[in-house]
N, C-alpha and C positions, 0 to 999 in steps of 0.2 A: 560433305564438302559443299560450301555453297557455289550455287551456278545461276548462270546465267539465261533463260533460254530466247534464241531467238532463228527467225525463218526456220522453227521444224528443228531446232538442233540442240542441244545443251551444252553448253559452255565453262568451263571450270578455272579457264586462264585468260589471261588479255592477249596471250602470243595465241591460243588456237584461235579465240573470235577474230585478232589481225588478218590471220592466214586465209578465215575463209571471207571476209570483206572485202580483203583486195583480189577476189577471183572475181567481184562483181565492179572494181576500182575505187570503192569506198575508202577513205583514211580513218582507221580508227580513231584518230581524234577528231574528225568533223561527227563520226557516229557516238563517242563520250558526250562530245557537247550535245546532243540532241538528247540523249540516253544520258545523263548524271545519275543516277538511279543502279544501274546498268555497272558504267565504270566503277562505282564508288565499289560495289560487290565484287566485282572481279578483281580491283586492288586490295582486297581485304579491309577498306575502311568502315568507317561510321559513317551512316545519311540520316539525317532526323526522319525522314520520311518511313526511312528502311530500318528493322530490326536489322541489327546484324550479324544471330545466329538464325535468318529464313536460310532453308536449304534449297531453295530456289525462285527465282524471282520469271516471270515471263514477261516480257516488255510488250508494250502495244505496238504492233502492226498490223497497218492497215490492207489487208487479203483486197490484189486489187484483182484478181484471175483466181476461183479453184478448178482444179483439172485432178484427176484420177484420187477425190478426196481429201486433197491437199491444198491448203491457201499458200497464195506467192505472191509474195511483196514487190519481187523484183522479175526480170526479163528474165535475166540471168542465171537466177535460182529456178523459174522455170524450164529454161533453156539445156540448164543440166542436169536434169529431172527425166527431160524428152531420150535426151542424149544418151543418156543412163540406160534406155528401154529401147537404143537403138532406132531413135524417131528422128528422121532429119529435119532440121530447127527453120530451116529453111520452105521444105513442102508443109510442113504443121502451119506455118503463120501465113501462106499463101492460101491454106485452106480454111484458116478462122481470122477473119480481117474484124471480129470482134476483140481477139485477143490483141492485134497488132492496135487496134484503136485505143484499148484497156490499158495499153503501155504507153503509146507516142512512141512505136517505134518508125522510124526512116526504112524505104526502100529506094530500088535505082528502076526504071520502066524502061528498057531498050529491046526496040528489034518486038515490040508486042507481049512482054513478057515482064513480069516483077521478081526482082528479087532482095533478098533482105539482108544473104550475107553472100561476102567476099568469095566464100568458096564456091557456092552456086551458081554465083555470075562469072568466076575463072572456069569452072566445070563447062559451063554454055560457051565462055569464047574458046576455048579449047578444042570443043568438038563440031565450033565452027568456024576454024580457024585461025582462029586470032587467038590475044595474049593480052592476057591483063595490064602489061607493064606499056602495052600500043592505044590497047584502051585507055588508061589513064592516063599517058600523056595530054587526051584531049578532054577528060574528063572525072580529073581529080577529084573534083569538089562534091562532084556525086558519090565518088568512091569511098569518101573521107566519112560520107552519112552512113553508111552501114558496116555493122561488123564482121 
């Protein structure tokens, strides 16, 4: 069956590669247009470019981080990589500000401390009293930068 590969996966349909780009919020047709190569094989068509009985094509991505011998394209695909091995996403990118530069990821600075996602900075006001929903009354827009 012809497929697809791409970030580390093999792909055989346009509904699994959907599934797993919108866990990073990609739209499968913003990644078709980038990737016509790509689509044309997983729709079952003809590409001049592409034979099309290859039984697999791998698409160029560009590895902007490898970690534990794997190239990652995206945050996200590293994010849940970490997560997978039970790494919190949040201590990993406070302790490699390579990685966080390597991506242009956002963090929030309050109280002497960085953090990158949502859960880490409710985690800290929680156990310092406060509440996410008091914190971002005043400070939305920092909120709105990390995940």
């Amino acid at each position: 069956m012809p497929s697809v590969k791409w970030d580390g996966r093999a792909f055989y349909t346009q509904a699994s590669l959907t599934r797993w780009l919108a866990r990073s919020g990609t739209p499968y047709q913003i990644w078709a247009n980038g990737h016509r190569e790509g689509a044309a094989i997983l729709a079952g068509k003809s590409v001049a470019t592409a034979p099309t009985r290859v039984p697999a094509r791998t698409l160029a991505a560009t590895t902007i981080v490898t970690w534990d011998q794997i190239g990652f394209t995206k945050a996200t695909s590293l994010r849940g990589h970490l997560e997978s091995h039970h790494i919190d996403w949040n201590a990993f990118l406070v302790a490699h500000p390579t990685v966080v530069r390597a991506f242009g990821l956002a963090s929030v600075h309050w109280d002497g401390r960085q953090f990158y996602t949502r859960k880490a900075l409710a985690t800290w006001l929680t156990r310092s009293g406060s509440s996410v929903s008091s914190w971002n009354a005043n400070h939305a827009t920092a909120l709105a930068k990390i995940s």
